[in-house]
N, C-alpha and C positions, 0 to 999 in steps of 0.2 A: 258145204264142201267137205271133204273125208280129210282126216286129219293126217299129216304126214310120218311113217312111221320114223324112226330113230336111222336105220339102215338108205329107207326111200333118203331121208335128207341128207346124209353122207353123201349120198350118190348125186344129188343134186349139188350139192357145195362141190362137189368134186368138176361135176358137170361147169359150173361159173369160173371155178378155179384155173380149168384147162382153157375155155374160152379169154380168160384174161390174161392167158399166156400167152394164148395165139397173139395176140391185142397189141399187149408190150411188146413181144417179139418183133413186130411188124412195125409197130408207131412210137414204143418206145414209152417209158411211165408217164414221165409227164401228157405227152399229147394225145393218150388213150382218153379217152371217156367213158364215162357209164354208160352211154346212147352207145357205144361201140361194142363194149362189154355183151350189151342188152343183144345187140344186133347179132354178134359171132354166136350167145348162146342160144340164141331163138327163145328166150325166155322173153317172162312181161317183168318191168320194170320193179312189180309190188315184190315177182320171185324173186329177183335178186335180192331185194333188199329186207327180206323177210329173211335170209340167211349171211348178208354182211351188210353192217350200217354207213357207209362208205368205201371210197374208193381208199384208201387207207387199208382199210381192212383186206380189200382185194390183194395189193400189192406185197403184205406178208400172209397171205394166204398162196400170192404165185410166188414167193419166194420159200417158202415151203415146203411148194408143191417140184421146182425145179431140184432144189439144195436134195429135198426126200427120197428122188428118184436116183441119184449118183448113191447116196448111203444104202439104198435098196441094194443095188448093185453089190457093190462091196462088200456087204453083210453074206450074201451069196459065194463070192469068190472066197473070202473069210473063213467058210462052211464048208467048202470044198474039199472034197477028200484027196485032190490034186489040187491045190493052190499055186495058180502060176507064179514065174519068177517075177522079179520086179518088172523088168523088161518088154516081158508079156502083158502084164499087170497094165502100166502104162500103156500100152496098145492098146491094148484092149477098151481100156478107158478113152484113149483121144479117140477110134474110131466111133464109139459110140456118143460124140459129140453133137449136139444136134444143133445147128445154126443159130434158130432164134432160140433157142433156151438159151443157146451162149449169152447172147444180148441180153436175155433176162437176167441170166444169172451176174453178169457185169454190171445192168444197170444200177441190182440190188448192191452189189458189193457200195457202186458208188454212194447210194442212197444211205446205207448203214453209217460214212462218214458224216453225214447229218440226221438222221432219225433213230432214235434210240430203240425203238421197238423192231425195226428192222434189223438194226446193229446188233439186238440179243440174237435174234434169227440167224443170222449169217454167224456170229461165234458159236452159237449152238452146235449148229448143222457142221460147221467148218471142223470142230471139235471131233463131233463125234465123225466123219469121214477119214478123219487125221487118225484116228481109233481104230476105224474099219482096217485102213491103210496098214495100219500098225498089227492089226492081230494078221491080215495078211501075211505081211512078210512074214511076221513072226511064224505062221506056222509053213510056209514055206520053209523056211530054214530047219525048220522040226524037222520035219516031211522028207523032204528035198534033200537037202544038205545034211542031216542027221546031228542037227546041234541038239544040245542038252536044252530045254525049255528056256530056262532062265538065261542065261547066255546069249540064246537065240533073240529072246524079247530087249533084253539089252542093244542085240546088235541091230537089229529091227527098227532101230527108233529114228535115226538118222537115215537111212535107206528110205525109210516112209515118208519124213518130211521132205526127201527129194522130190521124191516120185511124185508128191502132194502139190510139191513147187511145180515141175514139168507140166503136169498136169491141168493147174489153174494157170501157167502160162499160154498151153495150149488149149486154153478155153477163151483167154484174152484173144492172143490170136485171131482164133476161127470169128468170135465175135467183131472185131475190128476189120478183118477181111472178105466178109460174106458177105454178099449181094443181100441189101433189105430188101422185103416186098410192101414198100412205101404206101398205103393207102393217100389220096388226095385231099387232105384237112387242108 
């Protein structure tokens, strides 16, 4: 059998990683399984487990993979040669909320209050989003509003922990309020 390149297995972890989104999203961490996992990605058993040595590993790899895709975003908006206001900012962000990532993304939150490895993941991630957030405004207010850099980054900081709070409120939310698509375990 041909050996898997560096990029092929990216793709493939990537491939298990989205599948056990689906998973969690749907059944939720604990009551997902590897048979589940196996089933959503159409892969065989050995595949998965020739790139994560349990379901452990899955779970901060979809916490990863959920937390990665909001800091992608941001990092863009960040970069933006128009950098929306806060306002927008937070729109922009709750409409692109996506139902079962919410769940994921809550599930992990809960999970980090007891698993240490997940716990680094979610501060991580949380961190650097709070950052994204942050050079946002900040250059909104450059941009925008025409403050002097330093000033603006000052004022930036609180504005963003808002928007940060809004934001993972409206993530709780959506999560708590959206119709599961329950599989029958």
């Amino acid at each position: 059998m041909p050996r898997l390149t560096d990029a092929r297995k990216e793709l493939r972890r990537a491939q298990i990683a989205e599948a056990a989104v689906r998973c969690f999203g749907r059944n939720g961490l604990e009551r997902t399984s590897i048979a589940d996992i196996i089933a959503e990605s159409g892969l065989s058993a050995g595949s998965i487990y020739a790139h994560y040595r349990n379901k452990a590993d899955l779970v901060q790899a979809a916490a990863r993979e959920v937390l990665a895709e909001r800091a992608k975003v941001l990092g863009e908006y960040a970069a933006s040669d128009t950098p929306p206001d806060p306002d927008e900012l937070l729109a922009r962000l709750i409409a692109a909320i996506d139902p079962a990532k919410a769940r994921v993304g809550v599930q992990t939150w809960g999970e980090a209050t007891i698993n240490p490895a997940i716990r680094d993941i979610v501060v991580d991630m949380t961190d650097r989003m709070r950052a994204m957030l942050h050079d946002c405004v900040t250059a909104w207010l450059v941009k925008a509003e025409h403050r002097e850099p330093a000033e603006a980054r000052e004022s930036a900081a609180p504005i963003a922990h808002r928007v940060m709070a809004l934001y993972q409120a409206e993530l709780l939310y959506t999560a708590v309020h959206a119709p599961t698509e329950e599989t029958a375990s």
